[in-house]
HTML snippet that shows the backbone in 3Dmol.js (N, CA, C, O; Angstrom):
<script src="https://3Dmol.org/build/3Dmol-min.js"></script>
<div id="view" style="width:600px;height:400px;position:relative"></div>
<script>
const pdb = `
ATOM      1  N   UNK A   1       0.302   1.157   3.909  1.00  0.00           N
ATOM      2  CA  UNK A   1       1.283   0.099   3.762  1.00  0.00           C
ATOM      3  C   UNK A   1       0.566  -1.222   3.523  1.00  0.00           C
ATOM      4  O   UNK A   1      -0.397  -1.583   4.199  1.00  0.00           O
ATOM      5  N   UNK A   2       1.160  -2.010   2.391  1.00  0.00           N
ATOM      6  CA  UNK A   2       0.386  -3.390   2.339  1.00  0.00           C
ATOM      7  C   UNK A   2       1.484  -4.590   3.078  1.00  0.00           C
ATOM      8  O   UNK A   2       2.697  -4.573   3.282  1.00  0.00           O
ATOM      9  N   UNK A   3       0.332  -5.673   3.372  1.00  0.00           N
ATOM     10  CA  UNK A   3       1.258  -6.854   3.432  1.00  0.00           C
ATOM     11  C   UNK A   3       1.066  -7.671   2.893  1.00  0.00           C
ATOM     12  O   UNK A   3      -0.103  -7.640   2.509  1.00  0.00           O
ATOM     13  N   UNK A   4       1.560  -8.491   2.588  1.00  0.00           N
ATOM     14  CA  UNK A   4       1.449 -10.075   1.666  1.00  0.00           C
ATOM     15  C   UNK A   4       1.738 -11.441   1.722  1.00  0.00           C
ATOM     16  O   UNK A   4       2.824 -11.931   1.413  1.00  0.00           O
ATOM     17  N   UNK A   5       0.766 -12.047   2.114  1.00  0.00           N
ATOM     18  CA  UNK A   5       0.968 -13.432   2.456  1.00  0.00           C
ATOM     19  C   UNK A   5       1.692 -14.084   1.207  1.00  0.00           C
ATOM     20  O   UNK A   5       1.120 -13.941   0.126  1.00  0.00           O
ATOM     21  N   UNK A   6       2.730 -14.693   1.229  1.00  0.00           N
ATOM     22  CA  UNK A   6       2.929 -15.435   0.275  1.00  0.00           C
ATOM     23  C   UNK A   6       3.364 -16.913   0.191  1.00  0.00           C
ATOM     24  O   UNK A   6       3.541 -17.272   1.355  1.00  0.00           O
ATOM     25  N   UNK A   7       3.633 -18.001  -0.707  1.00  0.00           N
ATOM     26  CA  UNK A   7       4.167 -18.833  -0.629  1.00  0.00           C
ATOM     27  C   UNK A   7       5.508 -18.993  -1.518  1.00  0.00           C
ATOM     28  O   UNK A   7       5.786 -18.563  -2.638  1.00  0.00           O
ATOM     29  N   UNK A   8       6.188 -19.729  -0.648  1.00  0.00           N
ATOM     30  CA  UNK A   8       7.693 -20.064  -1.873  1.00  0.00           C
ATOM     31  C   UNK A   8       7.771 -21.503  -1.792  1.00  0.00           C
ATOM     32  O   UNK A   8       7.468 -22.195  -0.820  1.00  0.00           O
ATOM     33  N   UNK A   9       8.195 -21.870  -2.876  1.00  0.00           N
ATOM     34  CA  UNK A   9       8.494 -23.354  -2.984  1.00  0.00           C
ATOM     35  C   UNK A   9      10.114 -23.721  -3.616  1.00  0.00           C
ATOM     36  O   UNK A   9      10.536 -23.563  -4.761  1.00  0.00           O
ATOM     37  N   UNK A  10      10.803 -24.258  -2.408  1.00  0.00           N
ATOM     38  CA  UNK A  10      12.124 -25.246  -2.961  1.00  0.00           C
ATOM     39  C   UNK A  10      12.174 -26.269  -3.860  1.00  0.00           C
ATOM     40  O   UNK A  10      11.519 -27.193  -3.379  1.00  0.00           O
ATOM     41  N   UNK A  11      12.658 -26.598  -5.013  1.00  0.00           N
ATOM     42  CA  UNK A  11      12.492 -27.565  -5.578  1.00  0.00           C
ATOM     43  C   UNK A  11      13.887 -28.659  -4.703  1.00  0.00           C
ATOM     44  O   UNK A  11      13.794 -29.858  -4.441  1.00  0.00           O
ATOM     45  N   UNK A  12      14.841 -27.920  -4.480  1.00  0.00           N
ATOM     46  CA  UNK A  12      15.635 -28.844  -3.887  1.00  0.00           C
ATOM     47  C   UNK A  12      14.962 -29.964  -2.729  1.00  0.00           C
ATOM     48  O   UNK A  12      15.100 -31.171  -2.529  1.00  0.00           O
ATOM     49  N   UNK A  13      14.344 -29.109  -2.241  1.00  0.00           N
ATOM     50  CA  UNK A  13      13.814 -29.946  -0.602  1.00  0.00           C
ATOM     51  C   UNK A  13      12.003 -30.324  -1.057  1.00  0.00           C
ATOM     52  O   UNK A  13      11.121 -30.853  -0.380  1.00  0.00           O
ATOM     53  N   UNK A  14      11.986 -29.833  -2.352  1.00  0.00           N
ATOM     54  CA  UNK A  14      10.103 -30.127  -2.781  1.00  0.00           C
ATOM     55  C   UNK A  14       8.843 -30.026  -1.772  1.00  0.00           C
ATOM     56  O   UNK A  14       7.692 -30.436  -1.621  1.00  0.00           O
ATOM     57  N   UNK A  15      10.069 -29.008  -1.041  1.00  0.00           N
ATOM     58  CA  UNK A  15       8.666 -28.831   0.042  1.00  0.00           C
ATOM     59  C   UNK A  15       8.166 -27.124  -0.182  1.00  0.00           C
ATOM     60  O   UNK A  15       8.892 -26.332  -0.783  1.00  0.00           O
ATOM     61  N   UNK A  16       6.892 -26.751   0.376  1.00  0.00           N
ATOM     62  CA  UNK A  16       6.266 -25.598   0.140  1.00  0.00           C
ATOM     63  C   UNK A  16       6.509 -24.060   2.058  1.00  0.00           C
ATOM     64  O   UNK A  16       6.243 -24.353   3.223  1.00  0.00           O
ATOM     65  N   UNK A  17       6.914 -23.025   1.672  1.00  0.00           N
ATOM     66  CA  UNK A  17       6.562 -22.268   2.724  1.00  0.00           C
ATOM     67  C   UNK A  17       5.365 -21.321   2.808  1.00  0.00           C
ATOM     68  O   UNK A  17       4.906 -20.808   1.788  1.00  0.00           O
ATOM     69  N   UNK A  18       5.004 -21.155   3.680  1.00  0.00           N
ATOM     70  CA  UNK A  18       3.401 -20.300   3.876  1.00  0.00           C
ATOM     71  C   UNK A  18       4.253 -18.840   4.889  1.00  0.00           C
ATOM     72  O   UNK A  18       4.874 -19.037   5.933  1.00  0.00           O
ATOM     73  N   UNK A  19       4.093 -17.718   4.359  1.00  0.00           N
ATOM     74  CA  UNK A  19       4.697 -16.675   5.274  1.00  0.00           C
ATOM     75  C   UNK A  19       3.796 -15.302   4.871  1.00  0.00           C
ATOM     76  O   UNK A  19       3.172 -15.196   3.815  1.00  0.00           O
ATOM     77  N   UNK A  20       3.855 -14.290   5.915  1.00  0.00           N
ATOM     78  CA  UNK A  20       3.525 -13.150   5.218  1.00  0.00           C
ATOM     79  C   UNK A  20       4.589 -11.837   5.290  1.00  0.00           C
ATOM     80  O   UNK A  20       5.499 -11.866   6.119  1.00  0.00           O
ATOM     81  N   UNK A  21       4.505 -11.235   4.815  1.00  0.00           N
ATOM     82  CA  UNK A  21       5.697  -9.870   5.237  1.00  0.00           C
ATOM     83  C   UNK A  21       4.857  -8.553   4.502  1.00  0.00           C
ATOM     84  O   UNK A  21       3.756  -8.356   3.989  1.00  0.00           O
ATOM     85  N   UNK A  22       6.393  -7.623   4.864  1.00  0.00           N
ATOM     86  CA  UNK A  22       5.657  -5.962   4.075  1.00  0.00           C
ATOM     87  C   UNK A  22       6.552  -6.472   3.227  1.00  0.00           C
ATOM     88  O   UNK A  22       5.835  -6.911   2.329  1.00  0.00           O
ATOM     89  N   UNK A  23       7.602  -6.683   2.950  1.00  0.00           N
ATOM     90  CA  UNK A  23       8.351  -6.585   1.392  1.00  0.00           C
ATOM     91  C   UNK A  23       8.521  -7.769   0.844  1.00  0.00           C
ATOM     92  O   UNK A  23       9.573  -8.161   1.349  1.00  0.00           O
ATOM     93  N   UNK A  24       8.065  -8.748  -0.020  1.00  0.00           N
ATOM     94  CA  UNK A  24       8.243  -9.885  -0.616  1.00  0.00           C
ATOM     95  C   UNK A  24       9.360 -10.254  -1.164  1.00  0.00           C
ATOM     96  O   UNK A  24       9.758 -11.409  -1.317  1.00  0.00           O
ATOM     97  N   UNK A  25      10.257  -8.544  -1.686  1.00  0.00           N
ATOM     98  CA  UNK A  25      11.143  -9.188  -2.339  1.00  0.00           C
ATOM     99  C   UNK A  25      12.748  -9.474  -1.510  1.00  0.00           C
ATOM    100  O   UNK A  25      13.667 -10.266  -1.720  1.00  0.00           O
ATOM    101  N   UNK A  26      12.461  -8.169  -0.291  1.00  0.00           N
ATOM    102  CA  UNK A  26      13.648  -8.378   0.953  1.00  0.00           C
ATOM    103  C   UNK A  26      13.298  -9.758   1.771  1.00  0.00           C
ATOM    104  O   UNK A  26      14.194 -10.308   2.412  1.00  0.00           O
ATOM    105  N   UNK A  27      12.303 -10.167   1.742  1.00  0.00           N
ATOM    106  CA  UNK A  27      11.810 -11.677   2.440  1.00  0.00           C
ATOM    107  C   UNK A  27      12.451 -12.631   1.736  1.00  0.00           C
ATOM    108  O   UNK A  27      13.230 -13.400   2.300  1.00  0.00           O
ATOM    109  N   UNK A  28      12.162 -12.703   0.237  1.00  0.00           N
ATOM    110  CA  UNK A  28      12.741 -13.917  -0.557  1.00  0.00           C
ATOM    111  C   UNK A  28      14.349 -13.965  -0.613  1.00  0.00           C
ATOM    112  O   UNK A  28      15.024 -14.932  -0.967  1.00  0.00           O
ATOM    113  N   UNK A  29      14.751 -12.876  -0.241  1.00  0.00           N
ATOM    114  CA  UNK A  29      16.801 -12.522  -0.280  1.00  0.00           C
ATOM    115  C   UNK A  29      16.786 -13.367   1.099  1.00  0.00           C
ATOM    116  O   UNK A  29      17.508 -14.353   1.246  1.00  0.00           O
ATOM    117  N   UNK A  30      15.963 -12.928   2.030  1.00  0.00           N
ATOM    118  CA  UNK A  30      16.247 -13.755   3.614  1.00  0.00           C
ATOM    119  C   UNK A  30      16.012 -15.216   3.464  1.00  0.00           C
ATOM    120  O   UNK A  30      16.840 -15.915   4.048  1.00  0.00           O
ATOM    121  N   UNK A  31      15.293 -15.691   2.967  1.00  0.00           N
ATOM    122  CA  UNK A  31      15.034 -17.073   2.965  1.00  0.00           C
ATOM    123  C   UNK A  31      15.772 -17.479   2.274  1.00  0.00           C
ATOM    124  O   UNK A  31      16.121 -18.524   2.822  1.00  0.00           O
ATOM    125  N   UNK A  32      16.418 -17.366   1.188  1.00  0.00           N
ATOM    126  CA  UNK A  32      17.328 -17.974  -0.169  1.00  0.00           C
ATOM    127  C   UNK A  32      18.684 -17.382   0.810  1.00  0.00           C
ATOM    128  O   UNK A  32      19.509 -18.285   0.673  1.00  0.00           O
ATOM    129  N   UNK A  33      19.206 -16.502   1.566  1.00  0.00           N
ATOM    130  CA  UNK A  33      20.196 -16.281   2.483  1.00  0.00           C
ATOM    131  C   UNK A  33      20.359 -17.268   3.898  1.00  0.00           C
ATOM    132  O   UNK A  33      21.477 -17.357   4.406  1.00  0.00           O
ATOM    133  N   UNK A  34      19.043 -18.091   4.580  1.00  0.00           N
ATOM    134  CA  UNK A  34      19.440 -19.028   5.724  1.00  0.00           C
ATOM    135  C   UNK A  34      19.127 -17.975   6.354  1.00  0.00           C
ATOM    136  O   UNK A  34      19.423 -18.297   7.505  1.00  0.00           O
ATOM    137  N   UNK A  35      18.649 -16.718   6.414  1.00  0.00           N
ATOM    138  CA  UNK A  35      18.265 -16.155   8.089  1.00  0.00           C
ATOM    139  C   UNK A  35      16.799 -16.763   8.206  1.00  0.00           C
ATOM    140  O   UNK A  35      16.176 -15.932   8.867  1.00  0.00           O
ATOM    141  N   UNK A  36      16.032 -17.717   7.910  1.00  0.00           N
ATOM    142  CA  UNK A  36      15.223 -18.539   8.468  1.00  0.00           C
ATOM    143  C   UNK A  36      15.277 -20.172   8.528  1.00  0.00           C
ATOM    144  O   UNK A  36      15.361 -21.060   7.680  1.00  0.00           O
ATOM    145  N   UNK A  37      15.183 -20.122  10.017  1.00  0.00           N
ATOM    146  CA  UNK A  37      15.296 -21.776  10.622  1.00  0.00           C
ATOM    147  C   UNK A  37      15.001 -22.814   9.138  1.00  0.00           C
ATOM    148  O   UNK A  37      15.727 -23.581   8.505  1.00  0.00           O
ATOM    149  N   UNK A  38      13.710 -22.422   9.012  1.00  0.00           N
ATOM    150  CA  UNK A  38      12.742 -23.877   8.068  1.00  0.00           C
ATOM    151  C   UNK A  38      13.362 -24.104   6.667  1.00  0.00           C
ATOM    152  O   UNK A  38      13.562 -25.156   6.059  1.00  0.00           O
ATOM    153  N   UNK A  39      13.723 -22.219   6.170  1.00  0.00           N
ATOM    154  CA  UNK A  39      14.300 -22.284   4.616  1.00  0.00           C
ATOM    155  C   UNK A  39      15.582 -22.124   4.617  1.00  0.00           C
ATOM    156  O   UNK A  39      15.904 -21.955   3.442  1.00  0.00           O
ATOM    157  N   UNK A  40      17.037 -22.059   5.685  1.00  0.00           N
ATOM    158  CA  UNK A  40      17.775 -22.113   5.502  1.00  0.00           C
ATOM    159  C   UNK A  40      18.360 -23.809   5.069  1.00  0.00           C
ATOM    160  O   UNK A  40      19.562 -23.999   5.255  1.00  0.00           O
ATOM    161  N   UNK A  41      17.755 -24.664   4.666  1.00  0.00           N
ATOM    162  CA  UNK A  41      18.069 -26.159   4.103  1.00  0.00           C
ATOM    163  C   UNK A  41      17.852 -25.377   2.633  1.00  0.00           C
ATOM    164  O   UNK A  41      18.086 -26.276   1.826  1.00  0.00           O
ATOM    165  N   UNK A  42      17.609 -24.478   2.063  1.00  0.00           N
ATOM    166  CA  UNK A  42      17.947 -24.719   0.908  1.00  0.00           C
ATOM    167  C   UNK A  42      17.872 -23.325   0.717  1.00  0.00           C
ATOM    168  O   UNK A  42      17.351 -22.506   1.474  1.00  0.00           O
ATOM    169  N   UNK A  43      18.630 -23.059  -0.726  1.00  0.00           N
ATOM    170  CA  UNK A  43      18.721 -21.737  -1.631  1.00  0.00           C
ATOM    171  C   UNK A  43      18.215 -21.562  -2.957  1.00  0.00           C
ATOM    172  O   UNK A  43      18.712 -20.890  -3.861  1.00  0.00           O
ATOM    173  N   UNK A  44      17.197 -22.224  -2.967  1.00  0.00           N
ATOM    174  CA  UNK A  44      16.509 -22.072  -4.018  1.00  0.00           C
ATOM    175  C   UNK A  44      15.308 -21.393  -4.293  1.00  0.00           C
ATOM    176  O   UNK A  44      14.935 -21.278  -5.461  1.00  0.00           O
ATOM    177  N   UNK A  45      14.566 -20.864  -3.228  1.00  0.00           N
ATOM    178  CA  UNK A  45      13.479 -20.825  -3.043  1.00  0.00           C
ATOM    179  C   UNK A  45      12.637 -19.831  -3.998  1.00  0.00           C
ATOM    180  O   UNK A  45      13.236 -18.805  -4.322  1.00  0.00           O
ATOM    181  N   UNK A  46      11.559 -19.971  -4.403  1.00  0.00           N
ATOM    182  CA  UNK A  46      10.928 -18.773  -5.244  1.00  0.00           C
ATOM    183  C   UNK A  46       9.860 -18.669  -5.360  1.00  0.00           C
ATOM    184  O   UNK A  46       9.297 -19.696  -5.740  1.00  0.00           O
ATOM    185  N   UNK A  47       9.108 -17.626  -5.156  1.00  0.00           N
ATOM    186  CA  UNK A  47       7.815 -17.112  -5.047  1.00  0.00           C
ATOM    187  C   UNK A  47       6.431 -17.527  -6.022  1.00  0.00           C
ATOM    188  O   UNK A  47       6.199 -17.057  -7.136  1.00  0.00           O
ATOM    189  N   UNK A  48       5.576 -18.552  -5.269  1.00  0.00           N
ATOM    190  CA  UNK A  48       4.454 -19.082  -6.411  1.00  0.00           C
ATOM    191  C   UNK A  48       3.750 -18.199  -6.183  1.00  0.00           C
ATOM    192  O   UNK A  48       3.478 -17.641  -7.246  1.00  0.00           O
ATOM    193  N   UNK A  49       3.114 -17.569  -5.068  1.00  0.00           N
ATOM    194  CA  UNK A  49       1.770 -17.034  -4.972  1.00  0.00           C
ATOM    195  C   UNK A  49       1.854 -16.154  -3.867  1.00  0.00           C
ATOM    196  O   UNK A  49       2.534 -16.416  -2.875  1.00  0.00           O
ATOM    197  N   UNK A  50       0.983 -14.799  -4.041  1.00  0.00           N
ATOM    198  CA  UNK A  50       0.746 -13.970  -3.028  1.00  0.00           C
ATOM    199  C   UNK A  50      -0.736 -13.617  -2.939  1.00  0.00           C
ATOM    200  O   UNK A  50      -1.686 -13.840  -3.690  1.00  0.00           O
ATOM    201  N   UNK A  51      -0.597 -12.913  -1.621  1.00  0.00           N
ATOM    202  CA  UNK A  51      -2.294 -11.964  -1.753  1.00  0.00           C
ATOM    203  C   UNK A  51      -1.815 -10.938  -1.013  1.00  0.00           C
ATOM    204  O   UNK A  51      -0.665 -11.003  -0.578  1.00  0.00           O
ATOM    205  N   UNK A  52      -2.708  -9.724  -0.733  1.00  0.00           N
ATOM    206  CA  UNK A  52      -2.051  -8.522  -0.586  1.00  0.00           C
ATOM    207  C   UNK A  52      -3.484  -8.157   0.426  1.00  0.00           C
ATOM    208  O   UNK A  52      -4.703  -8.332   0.410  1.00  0.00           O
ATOM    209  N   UNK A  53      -2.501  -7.586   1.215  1.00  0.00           N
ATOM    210  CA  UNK A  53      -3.947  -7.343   2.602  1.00  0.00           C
ATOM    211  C   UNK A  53      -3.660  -5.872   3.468  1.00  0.00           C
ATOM    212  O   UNK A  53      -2.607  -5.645   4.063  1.00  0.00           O
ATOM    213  N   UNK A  54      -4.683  -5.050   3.413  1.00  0.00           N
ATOM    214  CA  UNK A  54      -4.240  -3.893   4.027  1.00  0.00           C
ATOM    215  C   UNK A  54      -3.557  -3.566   5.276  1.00  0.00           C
ATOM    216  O   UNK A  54      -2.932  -2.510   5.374  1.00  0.00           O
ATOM    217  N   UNK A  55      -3.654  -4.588   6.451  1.00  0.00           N
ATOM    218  CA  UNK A  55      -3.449  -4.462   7.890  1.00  0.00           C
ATOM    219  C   UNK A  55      -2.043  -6.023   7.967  1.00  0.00           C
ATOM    220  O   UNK A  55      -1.583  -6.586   6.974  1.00  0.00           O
ATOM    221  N   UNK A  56      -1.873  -6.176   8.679  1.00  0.00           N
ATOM    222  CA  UNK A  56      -0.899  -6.595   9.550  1.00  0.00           C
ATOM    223  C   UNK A  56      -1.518  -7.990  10.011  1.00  0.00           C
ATOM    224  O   UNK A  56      -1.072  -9.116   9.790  1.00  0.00           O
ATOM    225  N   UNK A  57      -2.839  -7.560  10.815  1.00  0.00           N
ATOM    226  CA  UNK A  57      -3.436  -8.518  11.058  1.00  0.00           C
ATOM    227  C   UNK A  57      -4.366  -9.562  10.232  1.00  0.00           C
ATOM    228  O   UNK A  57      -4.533 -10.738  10.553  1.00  0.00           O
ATOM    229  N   UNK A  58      -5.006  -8.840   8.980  1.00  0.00           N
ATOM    230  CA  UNK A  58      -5.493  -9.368   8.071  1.00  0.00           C
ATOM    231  C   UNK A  58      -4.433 -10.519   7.227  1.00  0.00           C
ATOM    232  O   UNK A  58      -4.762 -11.636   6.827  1.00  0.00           O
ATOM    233  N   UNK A  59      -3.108  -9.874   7.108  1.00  0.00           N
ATOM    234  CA  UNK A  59      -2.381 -11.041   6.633  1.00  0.00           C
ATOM    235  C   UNK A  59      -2.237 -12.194   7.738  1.00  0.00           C
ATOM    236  O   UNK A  59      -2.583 -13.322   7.389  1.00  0.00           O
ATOM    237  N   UNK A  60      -1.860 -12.050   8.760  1.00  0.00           N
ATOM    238  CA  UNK A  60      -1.302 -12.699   9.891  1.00  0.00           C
ATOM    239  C   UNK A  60      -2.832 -13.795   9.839  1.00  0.00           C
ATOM    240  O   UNK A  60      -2.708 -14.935   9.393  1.00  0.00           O
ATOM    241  N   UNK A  61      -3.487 -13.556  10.076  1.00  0.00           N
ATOM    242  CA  UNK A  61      -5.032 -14.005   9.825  1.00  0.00           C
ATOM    243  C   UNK A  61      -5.129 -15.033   8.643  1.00  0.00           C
ATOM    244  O   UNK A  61      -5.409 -16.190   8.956  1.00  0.00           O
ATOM    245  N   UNK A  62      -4.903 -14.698   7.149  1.00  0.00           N
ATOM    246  CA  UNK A  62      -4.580 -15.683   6.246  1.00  0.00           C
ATOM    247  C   UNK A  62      -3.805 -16.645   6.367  1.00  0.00           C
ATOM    248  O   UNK A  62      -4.091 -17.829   6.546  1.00  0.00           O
ATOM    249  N   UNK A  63      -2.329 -15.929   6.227  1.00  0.00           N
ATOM    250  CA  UNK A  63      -1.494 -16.783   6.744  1.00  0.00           C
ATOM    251  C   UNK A  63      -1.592 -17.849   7.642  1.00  0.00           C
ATOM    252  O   UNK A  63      -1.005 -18.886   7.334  1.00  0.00           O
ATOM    253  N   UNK A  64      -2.209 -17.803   8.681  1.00  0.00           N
ATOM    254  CA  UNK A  64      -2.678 -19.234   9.765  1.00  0.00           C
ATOM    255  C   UNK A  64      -3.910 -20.038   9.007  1.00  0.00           C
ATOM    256  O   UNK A  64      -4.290 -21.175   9.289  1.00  0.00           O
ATOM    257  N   UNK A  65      -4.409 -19.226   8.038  1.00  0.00           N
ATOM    258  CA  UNK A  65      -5.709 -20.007   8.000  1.00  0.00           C
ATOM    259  C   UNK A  65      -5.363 -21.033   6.634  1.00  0.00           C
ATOM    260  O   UNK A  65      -6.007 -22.051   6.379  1.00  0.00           O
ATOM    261  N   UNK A  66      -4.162 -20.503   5.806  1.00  0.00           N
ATOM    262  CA  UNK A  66      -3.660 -21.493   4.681  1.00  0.00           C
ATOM    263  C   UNK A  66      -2.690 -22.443   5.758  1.00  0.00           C
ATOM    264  O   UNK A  66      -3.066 -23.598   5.554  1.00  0.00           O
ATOM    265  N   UNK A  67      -1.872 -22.455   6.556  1.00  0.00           N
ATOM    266  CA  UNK A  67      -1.380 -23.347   7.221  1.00  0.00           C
ATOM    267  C   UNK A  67      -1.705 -24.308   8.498  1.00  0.00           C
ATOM    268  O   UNK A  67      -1.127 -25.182   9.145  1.00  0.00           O
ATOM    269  N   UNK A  68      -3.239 -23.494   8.483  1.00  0.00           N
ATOM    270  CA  UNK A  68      -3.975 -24.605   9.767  1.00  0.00           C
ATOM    271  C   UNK A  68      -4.483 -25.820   8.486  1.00  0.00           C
ATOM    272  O   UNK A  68      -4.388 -27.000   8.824  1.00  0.00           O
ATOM    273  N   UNK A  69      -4.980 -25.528   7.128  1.00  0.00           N
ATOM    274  CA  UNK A  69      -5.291 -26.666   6.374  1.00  0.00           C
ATOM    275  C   UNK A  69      -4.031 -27.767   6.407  1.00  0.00           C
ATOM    276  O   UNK A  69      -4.428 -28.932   6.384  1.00  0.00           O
ATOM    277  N   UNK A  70      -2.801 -27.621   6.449  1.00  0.00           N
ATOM    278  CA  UNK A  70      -2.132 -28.396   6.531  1.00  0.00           C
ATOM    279  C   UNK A  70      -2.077 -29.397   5.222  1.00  0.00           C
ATOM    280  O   UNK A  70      -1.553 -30.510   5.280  1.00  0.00           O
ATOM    281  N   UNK A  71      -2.630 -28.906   4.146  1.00  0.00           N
ATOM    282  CA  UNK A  71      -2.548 -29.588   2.928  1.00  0.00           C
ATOM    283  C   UNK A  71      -1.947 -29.094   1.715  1.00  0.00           C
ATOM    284  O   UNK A  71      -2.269 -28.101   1.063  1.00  0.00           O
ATOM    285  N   UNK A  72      -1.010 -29.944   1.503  1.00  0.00           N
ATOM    286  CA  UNK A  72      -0.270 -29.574  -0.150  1.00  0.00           C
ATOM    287  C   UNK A  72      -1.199 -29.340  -1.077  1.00  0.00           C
ATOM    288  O   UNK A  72      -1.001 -28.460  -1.915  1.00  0.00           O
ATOM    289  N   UNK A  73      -2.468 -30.161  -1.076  1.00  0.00           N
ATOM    290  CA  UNK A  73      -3.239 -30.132  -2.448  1.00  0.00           C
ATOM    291  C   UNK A  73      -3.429 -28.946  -2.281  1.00  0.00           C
ATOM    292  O   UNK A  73      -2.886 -28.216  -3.109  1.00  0.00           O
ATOM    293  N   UNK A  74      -4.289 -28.250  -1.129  1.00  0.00           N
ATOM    294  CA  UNK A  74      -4.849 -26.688  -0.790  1.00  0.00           C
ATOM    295  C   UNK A  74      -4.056 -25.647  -1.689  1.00  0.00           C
ATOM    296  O   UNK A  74      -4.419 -24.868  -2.569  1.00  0.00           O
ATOM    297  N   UNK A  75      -2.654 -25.986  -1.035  1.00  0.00           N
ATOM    298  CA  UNK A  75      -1.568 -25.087  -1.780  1.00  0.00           C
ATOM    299  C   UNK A  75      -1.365 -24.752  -2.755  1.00  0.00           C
ATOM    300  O   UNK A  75      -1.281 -23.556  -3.035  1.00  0.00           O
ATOM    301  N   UNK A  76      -1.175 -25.986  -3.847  1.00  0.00           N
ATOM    302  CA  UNK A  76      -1.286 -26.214  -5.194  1.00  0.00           C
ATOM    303  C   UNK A  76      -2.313 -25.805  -5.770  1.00  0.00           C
ATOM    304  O   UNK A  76      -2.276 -25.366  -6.919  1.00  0.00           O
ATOM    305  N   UNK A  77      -3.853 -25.916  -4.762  1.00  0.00           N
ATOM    306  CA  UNK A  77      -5.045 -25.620  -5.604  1.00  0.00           C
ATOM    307  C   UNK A  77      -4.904 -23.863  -5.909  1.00  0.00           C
ATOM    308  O   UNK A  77      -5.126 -23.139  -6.879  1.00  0.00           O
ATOM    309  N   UNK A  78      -4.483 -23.688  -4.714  1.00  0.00           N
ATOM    310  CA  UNK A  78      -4.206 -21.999  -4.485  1.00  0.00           C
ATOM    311  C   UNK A  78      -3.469 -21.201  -6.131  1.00  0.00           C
ATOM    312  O   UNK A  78      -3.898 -20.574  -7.100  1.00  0.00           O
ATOM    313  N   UNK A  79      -2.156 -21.728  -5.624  1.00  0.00           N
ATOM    314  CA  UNK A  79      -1.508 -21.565  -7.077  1.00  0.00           C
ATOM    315  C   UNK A  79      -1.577 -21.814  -8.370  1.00  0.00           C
ATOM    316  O   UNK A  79      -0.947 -21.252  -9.266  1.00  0.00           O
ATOM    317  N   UNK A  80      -2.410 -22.730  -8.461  1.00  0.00           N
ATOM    318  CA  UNK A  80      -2.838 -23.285 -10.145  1.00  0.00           C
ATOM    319  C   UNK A  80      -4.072 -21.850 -10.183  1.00  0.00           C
ATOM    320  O   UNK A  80      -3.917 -20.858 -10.896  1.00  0.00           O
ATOM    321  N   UNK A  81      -5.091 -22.041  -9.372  1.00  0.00           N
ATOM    322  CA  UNK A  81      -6.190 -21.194  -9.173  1.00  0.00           C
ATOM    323  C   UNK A  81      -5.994 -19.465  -9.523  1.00  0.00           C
ATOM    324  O   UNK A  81      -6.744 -18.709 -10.140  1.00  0.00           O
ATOM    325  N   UNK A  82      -4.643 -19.200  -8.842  1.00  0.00           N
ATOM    326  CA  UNK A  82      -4.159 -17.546  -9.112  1.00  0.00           C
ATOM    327  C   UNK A  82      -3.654 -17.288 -10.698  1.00  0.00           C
ATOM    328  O   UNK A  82      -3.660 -16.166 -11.205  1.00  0.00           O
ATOM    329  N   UNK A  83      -3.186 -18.586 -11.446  1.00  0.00           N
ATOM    330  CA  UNK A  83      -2.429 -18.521 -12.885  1.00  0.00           C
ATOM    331  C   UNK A  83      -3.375 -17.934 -13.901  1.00  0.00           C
ATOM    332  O   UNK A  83      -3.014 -17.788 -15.068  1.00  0.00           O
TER     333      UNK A  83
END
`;
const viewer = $3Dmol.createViewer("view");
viewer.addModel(pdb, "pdb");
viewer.setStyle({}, {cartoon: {color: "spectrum"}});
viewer.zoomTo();
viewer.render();
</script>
């Protein structure tokens, strides 16, 4: 089973999310649906960038380590960088 850190970005609210899951595409129906606190302010949301990690913990692991930077540029560098 893989998991995948990914990011989505709202243009409504122009802000960026950092998450990981097993299914990217039942995740993006939940977030664009309001069953999460941060992305239920908007329904727009859509998938810039992923990475794909064998364990559970290996994502969980990324995932903190793109959101301990705490930087948009990081983010952006991420996503321009994967194109």
């Amino acid at each position: 089973m893989a998991f995948h850190v990914y990011i989505i970005f709202s243009a409504k609210l122009n802000k960026y999310y950092v998450g990981y899951t097993e299914n990217i595409a039942t995740r993006l129906l939940q977030h664009n649906g309001g069953d999460s606190a941060f992305t239920s302010k908007a329904d727009d949301w859509t998938l810039r960038y992923s990475e794909i990690f064998s364990t559970r913990q290996e994502a969980h692991k990324r995932e903190l380590e793109i959101k301990k930077k705490k930087s948009r540029t990081y983010i952006e560098w991420l996503i321009s960088s994967a194109g």
